[in-house]
N, C-alpha and C positions, 0 to 999 in steps of 0.2 A: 608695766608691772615688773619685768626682767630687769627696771635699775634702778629696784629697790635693794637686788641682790647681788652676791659679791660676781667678782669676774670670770671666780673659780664657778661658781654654780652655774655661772649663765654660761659659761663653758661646757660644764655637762650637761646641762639643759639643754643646748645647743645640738651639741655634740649626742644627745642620747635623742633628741627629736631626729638628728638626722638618720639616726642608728634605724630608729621603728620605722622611720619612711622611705628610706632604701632599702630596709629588708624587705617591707611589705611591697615596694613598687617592683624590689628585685623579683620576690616569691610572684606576682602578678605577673611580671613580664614571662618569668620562667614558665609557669602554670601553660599559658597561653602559647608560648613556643613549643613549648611539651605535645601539648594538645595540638597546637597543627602538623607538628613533626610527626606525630600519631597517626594523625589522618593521611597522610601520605604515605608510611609506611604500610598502611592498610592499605591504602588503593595499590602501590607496588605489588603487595601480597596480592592482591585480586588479580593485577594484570600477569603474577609468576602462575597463579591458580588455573589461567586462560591459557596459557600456554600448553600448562601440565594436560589441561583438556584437548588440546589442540593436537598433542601427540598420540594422547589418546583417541580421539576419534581417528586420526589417522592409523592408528593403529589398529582398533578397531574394524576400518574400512577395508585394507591393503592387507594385514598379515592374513586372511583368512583365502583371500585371493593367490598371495606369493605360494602359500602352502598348498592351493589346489593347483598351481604352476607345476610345481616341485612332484606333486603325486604325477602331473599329466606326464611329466618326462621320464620319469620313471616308468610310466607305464608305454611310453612310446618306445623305448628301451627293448619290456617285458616282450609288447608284441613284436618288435622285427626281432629279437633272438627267437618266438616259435618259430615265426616263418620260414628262418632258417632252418630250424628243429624239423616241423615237419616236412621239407624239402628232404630233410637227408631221412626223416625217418621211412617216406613212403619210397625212397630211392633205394635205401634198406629192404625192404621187403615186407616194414610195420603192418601189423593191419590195421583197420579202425580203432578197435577195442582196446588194442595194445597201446596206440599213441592215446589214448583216451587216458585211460590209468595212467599215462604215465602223466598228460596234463593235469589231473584231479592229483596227484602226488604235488604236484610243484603248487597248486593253487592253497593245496592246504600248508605251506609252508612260507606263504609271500602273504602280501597286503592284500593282490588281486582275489577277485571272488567267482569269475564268469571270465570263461574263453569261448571264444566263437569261431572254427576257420569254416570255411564254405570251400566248396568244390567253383570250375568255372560259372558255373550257370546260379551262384549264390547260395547252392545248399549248402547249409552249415550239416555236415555231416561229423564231424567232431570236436568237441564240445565235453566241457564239463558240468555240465547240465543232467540231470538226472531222468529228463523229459524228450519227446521227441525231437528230432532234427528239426533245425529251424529253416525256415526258406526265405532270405533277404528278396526285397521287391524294391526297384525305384520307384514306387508311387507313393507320395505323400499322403494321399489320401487312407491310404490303407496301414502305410505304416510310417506314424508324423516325426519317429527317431528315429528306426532304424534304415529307413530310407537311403538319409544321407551319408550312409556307408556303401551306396553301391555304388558312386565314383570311383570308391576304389578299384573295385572289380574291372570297370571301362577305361581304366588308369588316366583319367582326367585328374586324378590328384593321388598323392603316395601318402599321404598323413589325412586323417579327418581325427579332429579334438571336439568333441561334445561338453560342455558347461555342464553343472552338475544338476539334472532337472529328476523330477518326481516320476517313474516309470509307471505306465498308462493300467498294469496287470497290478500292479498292488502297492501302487502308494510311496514306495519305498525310491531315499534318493540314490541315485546312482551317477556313477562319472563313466562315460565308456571312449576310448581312445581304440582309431584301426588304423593298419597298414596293409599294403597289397601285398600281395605273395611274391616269391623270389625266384619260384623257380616257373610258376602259369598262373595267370589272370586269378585272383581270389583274395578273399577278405579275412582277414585277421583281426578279431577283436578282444579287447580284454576290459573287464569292469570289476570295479569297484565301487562298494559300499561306504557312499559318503553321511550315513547320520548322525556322525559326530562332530560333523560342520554345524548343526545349529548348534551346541553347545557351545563350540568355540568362540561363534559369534558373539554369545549372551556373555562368556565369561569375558571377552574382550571389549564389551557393549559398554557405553556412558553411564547407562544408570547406574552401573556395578563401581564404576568409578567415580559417580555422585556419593554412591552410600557409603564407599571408602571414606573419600572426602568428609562427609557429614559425621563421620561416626566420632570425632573430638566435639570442643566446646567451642574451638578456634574459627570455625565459619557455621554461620545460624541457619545458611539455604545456599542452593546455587540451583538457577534453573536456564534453560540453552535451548535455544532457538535456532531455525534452520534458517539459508536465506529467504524462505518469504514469511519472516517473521512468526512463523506457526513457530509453538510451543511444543519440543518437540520428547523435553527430559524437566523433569521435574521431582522434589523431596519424595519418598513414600508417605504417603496419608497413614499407613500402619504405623512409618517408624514416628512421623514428627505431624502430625495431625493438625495444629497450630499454624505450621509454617509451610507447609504444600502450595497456598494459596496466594496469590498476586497480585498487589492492585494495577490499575491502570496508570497510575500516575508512574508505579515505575516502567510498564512496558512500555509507553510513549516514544520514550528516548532509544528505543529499540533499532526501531527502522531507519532514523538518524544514523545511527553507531554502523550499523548494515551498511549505508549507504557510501559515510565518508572514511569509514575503516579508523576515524578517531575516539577511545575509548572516553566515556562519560564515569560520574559519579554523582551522587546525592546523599545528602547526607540530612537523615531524621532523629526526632532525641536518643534514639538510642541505638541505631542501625546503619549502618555505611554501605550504600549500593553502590555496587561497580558495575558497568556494562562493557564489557571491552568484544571487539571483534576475535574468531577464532579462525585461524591462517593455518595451513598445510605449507611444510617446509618448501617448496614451488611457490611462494605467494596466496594459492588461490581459497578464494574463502568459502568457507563452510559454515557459519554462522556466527551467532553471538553469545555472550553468558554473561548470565547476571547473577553478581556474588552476592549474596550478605554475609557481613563484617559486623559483627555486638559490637556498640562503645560505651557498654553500660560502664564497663571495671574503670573503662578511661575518665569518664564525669568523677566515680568515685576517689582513683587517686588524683586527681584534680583538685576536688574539694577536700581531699584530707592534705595536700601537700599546702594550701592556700592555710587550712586551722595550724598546722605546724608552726606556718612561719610567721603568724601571728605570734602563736606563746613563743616562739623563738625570739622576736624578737621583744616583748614584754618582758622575757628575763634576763634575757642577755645583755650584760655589761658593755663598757665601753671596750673595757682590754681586754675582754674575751670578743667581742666582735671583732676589733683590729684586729687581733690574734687569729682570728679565723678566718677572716679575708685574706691574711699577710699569708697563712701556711694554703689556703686552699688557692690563692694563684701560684703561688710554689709547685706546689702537687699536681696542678691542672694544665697549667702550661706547655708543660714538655707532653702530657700526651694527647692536648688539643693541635699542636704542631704536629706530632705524628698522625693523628688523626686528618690532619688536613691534608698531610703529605698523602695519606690513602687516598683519598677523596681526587686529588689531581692527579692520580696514576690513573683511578676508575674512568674519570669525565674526561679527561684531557691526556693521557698517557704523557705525562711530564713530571720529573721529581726535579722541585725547586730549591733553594737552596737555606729554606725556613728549618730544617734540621738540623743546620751545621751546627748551633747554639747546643743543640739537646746533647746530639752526640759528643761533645768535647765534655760531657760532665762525667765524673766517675761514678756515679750511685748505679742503681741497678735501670734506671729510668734512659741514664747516655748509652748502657748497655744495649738496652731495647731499642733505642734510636739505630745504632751503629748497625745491630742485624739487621735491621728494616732497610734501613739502605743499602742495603749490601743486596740482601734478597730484589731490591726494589727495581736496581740498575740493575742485577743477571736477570729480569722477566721481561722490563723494557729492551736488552739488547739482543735477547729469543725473538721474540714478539718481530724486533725490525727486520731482525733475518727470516723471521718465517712469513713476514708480509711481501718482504721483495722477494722472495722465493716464490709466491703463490702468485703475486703480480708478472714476473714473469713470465711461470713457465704458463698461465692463463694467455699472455699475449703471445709465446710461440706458438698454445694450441688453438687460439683463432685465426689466425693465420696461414697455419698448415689447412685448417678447417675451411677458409675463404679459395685456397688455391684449389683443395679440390674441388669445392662447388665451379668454380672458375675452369677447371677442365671438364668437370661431369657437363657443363651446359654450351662448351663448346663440341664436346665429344656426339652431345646429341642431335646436332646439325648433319652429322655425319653419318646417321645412322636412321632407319627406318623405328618409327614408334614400335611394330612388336617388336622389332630386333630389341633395340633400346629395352625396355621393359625386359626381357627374354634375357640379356645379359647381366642386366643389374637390378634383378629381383630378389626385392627383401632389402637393399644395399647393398646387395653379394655380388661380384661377378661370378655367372653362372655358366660351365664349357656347354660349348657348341658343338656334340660332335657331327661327323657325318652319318647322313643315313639317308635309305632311299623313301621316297614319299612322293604319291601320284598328287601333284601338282595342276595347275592350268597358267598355262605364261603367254602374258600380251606384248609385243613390240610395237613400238608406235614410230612412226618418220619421217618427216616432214620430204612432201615432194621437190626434187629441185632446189634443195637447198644450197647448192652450191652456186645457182644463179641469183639465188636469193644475197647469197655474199657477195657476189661480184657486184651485184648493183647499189649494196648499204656500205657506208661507213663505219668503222670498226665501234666505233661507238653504240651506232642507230642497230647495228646486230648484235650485240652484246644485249643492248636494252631488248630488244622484242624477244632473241631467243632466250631471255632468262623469263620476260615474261611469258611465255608460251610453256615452258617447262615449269611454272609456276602454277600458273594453270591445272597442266597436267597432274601434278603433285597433288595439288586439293583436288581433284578426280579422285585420285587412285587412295589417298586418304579416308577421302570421306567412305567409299567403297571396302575400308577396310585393306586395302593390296599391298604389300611387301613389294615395296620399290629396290628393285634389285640394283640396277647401276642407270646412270646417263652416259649414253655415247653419243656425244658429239651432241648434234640435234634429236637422236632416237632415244626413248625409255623403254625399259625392260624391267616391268615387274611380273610378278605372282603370285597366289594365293594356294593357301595348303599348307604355309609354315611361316614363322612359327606356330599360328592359331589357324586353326581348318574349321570350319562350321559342315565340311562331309566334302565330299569329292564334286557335286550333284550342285550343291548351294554354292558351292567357289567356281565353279562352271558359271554359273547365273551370274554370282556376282559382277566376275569379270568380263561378261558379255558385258553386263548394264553400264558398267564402266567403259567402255570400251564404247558404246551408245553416244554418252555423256561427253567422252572427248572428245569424237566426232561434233558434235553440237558445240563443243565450246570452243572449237577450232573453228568452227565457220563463223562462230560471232566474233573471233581475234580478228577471221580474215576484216571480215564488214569494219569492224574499229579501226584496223591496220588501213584499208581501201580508201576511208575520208579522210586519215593522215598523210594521203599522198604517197604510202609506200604503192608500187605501182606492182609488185609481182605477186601472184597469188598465192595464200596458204592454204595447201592442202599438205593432207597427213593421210598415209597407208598403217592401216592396222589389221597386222595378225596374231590370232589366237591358237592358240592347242592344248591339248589336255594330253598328258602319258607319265609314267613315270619318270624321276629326276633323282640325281644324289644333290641334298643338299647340305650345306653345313660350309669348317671353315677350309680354306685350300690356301696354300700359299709354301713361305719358306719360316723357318722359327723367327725372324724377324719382323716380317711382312705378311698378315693374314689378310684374306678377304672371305667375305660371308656371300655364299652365289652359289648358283645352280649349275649344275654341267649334266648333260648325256644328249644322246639323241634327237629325243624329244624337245630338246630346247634347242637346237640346231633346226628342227623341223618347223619350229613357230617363226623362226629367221627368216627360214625360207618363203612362209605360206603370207608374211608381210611384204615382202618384194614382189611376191608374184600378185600383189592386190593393188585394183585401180585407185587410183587419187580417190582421196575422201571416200572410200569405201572400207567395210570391216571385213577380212576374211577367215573364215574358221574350221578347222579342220574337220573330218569323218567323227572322228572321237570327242571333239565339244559340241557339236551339233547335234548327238545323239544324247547328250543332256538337258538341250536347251532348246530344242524340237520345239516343245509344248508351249516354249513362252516366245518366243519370236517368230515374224516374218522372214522367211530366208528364201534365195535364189539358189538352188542348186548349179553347180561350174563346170564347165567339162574342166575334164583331172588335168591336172599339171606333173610336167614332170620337171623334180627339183635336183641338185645338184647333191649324190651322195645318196641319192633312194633311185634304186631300180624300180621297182614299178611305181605309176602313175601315183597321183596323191591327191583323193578327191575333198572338195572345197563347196564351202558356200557363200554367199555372200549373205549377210542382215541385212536387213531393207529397216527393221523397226520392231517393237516391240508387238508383240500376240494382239493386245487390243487396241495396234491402229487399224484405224480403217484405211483400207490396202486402196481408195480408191483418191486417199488424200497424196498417195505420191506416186509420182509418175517417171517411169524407168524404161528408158528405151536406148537400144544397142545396134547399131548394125553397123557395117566396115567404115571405118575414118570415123564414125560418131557415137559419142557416149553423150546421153539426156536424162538426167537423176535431179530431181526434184519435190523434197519433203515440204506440200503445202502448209502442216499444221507448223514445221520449225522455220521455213525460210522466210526474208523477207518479199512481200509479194511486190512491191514495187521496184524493186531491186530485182528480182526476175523477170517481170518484164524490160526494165531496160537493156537488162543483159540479152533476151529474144529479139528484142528490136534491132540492136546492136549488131546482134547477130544477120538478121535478117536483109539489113543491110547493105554491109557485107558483103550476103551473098550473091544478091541482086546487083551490086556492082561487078562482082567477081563473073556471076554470067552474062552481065553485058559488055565487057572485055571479052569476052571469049566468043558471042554470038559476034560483035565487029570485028 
């Protein structure tokens, strides 16, 4: 039909069919770019919304916490200046009533609401309390909070902080923070009224920042789940009654989102669900939230942008559509180049060199180009110095970080676990001073050990004496005992410091210890004896109980953490004067330890450095052996000690036969 008509017509014919079917394919393609561009830009907005929650809940969680920190130190403050206070006010000559008024003065003028000091024996005899004297008790039973403020009194701890709980007399929450006294044993406490912590919570709380959220046109719902998928913040039913509600199909993808921390989306005729995980700046997760996002307005201009470019293009001409393609790549050009140029600084921190074009034009457009690059290269050459900046000084502080743990864990080879603990508690190092403290200190020594060297290879005695003093070590460990030094083949620890369980129970302990490595020195010998070492291990161990200075001694370059006086002199002694493989213990540990063990009374010894005698006993065994399983006999040239229930019984009789032997040979040499 088209060549009926002339060239000009079928030209425009040509040219006006291509007009309507590029506009309408362009307006389709556009529509549909729009539209997924759309959809993405929503789910972004959902995953910026997760976020905005994610600081929220953290914030939520954490500020109400930081701020009950911040009262606690303040109040830990408050209380060591009374105790100061009333140190100097009773040194003054204050009397109760005086220092009273003058507490109830300062209380009404601070946060705090309730002082509490006690005398020694825990009466709170002043107080800003309008009520009688209180009288602090360590039982729990009778009093489930204020109990734990009698360590302080016993000085087992200088701070106790209390959480902020609901008081048993009337409901109301309270924070109460003590310290001990400064100048004699006693408790100092101070409280405050926390009931404007629930508020804070509520006005910091999710839903307050749901209904924030919900209160535009711009998101339809958002409802947020904890990790086990319980639903845990949802719309108000008052404000949005409609949209409170949830189906299943969209929670499904819940547990998923939970699970792989990869955010989902769905998309229904008119609604855009987003699920994305919610992170606390630490990584760790706290749940999920699911947005909705209306796409009604977007269907809408969709379909009005598609009726447009229909009449758009039914009336538009040939030379107004050239005309309008010709000026709208003109126009579009230089700020789709900048635009791109944005886009690769965002994704990829790189500005290419697709601007050079824009920038060399004069209009207002090369203008915009020329600052863009300018701004674009001084944020990329910020950016590279604040990343190798950060990357830096990151690897000097792992580093410095790796060397210490690298000395902390060589340093604690060198040291006794309380020592350890006692020095670097909290991550502090903590001084050591001296001071005196009744102690009980074990020596232990291996008999003859210098025949024992003469006959091993410097090797074969390196190995058994590290294993024998290894041994010992997990004895006195497990016992709880401050291993004070190794000399040579001898150990020398003690109990009573850093940590004392009483004077009475470090006595025990250290006998049972002292049991123990006896026992585990006669099963070395028996291991040591089938290896072919041929000389016997036996170990003398003594005990004492008396006062000691202990703490650090040394010169400002070189400390050492140890015991010295008398008494620790005296246990030296009461280990030399003790038989092989026998424990001995002085007048003073034996009168602890009476009750629980077997003992030989000694005739007294007399030791090097004490005039009179220095009476001794020996442990046979614990209280509930029975005394008939070992057998202990003594008379001149011969020592017979035999613990039925530890030895082995085959291995004593060979040794008797052995014996026996012997001696039958030894008197029939002497009868011929």
């Amino acid at each position: 039909m088209l060549a009926n008509f002339s060239f000009a017509s079928r030209l425009v014919a040509l040219v006006t069919g291509s007009i309507v079917t590029s506009t309408l394919l362009a307006a389709g393609l556009s529509s549909w770019s729009f539209y997924r561009d759309h959809i993405v830009q929503v789910e972004r907005e959902g995953l910026t919304i997760a976020r905005v929650l994610a600081r929220a809940y953290a914030a939520a969680d954490e500020t109400p916490r930081d701020v009950e920190q911040i009262i606690a130190n303040h109040m830990i403050v408050a209380a060591s200046a009374f105790a100061e206070f009333v140190a100097a006010a009773e040194k003054a000559g204050l009397t109760p009533a005086q220092i009273n008024a003058r507490l109830t003065r300062v209380v009404d003028k601070t946060i705090l609401d309730e002082i509490w000091i006690t005398n020694e024996k825990g009466l709170a005899y002043l107080h800003t309390n309008t009520s009688a004297n209180f009288q602090f008790s360590p039982s729990a039973a009778a009093q489930p909070q204020a109990h734990q403020f009698w360590s302080l009194l016993t000085g087992a701890k200088d701070v106790v902080i209390q959480d902020i709980q609901k008081r048993e007399i009337d409901n109301e929450k309270f924070k109460y923070v003590g310290v001990g006294g400064v100048d004699k044993p006693r408790i100092v406490e101070v409280g405050y009224n926390a009931r404007y912590f629930d508020g804070l919570r509520e006005q910091l709380g999710l839903q307050r920042i749901v209904d924030s959220l919900l209160a535009g046109d711009e998101i339809e719902a958002i409802f947020i789940f904890d990790t086990g998928s319980r639903l845990i913040v949802r719309p108000r039913a008052e404000l949005a009654p409609d949209l409170a509600n949830i189906s299943d199909i969209e929670t499904a993808p819940v547990s998923e989102v939970l699970r792989t921390g990869i955010p989902k989306s769905m998309l229904s005729r008119s609604v855009l669900s987003v699920i994305a995980p919610i992170h606390r700046e630490d990584g760790a997760l706290l749940g999920a939230a699911l947005i909705r996002l209306p796409t009604v307005r977007l269907g809408d201009h969709v379909r009005a942008q598609l009726l447009a470019a229909l009449a758009i293009s039914l009336l538009t001409s040939l030379v107004g559509a050239a005309l309008a393609a010709w000026v709208a790549r003109r126009q579009t050009a230089p700020i789709e180049a900048i635009t791109r140029a944005a886009r690769n600084i965002e994704q990829e921190n790189i500005l290419d060199d697709g601007l050079s074009a824009v920038a060399s034009r004069r209009d207002e457009l090369g203008q915009l180009a020329r600052v863009f690059k300018t701004t674009a290269q001084d944020f990329l050459t910020r950016e590279k110095t604040l990343d190798a900046l950060v990357v830096q000084r990151t690897a000097a502080l792992e580093e410095k970080n790796s060397e210490l743990e690298r000395l902390s864990a060589r340093l604690a080879k060198y040291l006794s676990p309380q020592l350890y603990e006692t020095l670097f508690r909290g991550g502090k190092v903590a001084p050591t001073s001296a001071q005196r403290k009744k102690l009980t200190i074990l020596f232990a020594d291996i008999v003859s050990f210098s025949e024992i060297a003469e006959s091993l290879e410097a090797e074969d005695l390196t190995r058994i004496l590290n294993e024998f003093l290894d041994e010992m070590a997990e004895v006195a460990l497990r016992h709880g005992a401050t291993i004070d030094k190794y000399i040579g083949d001898a150990v020398m620890a003690f109990f009573g410091d850093p940590k004392t369980r009483g004077v009475k129970e470090d006595a025990r302990a250290c006998v049972s210890m002292a049991m123990e490595m006896l026992a585990a020195t006669r099963r070395l010998d028996r291991k040591w004896q089938k290896t072919g070492i041929g000389c016997p291990l036996q170990i003398r161990i003594g005990v004492n109980t008396g006062y000691c200075t202990v703490g650090d001694f040394g010169s400002q370059k070189r400390m050492d953490y140890t015991i010295i006086g008398h008494q620790v002199n005296l246990a030296a002694r009461i280990q030399k004067a003790a038989a092989p493989n026998s424990i001995l213990v002085s007048q003073e540990t034996f009168a602890l330890v009476r009750d629980d063990v077997i003992a030989h009374e000694q005739a007294p010894i007399t030791v090097k450095g004490i005039h009179a005698p220095v009476q001794t006993y020996e442990i046979i065994g614990p209280a509930g052996t029975d005394k008939g399983a070992i057998i202990h006999e003594e008379s001149e040239g011969v020592i017979l000690k035999v613990d039925l229930d530890a030895a082995d019984k085959d291995e004593v009789r060979r040794i008797l036969s052995a014996a026996i032997q012997q001696l039958d040979i030894s008197h029939k040499a002497e009868v011929d």
